[in-house]
C-alpha positions in Angstrom: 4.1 -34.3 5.7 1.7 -33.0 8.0 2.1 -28.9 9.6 1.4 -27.9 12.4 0.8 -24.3 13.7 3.0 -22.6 16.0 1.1 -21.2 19.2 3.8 -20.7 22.2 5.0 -17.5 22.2 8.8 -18.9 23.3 8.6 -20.8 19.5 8.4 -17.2 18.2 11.4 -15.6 20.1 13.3 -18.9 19.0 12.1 -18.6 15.5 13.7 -14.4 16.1 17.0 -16.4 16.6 17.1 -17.9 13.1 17.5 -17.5 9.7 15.8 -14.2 8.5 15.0 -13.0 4.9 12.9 -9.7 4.3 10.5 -9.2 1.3 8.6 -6.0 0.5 5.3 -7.9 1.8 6.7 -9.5 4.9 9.7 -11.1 6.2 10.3 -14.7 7.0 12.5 -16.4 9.9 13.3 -20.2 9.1 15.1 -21.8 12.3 15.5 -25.3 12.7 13.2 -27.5 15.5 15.1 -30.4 15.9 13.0 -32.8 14.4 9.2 -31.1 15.2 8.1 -31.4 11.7 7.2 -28.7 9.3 5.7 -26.0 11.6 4.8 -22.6 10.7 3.5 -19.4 12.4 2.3 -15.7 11.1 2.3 -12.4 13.2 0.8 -8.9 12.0 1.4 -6.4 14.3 -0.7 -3.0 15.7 0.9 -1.3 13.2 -0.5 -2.9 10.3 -3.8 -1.6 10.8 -7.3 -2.5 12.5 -8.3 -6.3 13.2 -10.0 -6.3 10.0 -6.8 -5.6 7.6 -4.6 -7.6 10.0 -7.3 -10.8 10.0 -7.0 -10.0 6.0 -3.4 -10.4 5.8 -3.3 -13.2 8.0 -5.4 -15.4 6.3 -3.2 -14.7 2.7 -0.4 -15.7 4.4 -2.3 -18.8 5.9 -3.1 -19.5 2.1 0.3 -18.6 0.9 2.2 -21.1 3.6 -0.6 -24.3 3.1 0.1 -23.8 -0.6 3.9 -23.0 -0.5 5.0 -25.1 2.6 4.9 -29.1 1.8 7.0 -28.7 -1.6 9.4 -25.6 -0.8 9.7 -25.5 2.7 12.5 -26.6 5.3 12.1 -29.7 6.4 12.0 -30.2 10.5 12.2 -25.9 10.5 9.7 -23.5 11.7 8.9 -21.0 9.4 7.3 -17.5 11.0 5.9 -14.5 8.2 5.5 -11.6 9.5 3.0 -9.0 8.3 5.2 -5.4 6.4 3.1 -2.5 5.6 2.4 -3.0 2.2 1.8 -6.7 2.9 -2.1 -6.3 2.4 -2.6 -4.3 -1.0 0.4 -6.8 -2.6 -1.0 -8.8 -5.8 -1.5 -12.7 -4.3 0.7 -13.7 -7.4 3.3 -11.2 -6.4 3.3 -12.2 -2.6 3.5 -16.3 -4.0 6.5 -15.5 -5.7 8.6 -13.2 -3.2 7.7 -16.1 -0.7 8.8 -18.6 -3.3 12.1 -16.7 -3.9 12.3 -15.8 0.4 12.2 -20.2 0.5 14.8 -20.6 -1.7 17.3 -18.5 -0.3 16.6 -19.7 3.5 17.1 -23.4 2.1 20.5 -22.0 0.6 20.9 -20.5 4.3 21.2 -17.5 2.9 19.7 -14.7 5.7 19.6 -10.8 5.5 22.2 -9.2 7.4 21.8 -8.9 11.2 19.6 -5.9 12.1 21.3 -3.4 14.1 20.2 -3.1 18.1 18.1 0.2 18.7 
């Protein structure tokens, strides 16, 4: 099954909407796309650090989501990671499992609690 990349910025508020499961390294919202395919999209914010550590920790998560995606992903869902603080220094392996483990409870639909509005 082929992915494609999410680029619109309305596919990223949507993905907000969904199912959301936070990990030391990042946190990832699963929402379904009715029928769009496997799609996925990553976001590191300013607050990360400069463009070099952000481009870092994008391209792990790239690696992370081509590797992770077409066995353990949702089917017809988007999938959004987005970049914590510690996120860059993780272990690969450690990251590959909390992402594995962050799969498996969004396919049980099993999201974190609702953040509370600031």
């Amino acid at each position: 099954m082929p992915m494609s990349v999410l680029s619109r910025r309305a596919d990223f508020l949507a993905a907000n909407r969904g199912l959301r499961i936070a990990r030391p390294g990042f946190v990832l919202l699963a929402r379904p796309n009715e029928g769009q395919g496997l799609r996925y999209g990553i976001t590191v914010t300013k607050k990360i650090g400069n463009a070099v550590v952000r481009n870092r920790m994008k391209r792990r998560f790239r690696e992370l989501l081509r590797e992770a995606l077409p066995t353990a992903g949702l089917p017809d869902h988007d999938h959004v990671l987005i970049g914590r603080e510690g996120g860059v220094e993780r272990d690969f392996a450690l990251l590959r499992d909390e992402l594995a483990a962050a799969l498996t409870r969004a396919a049980e639909g099993k999201g974190d609690p609702p953040r509370k509005r600031r």
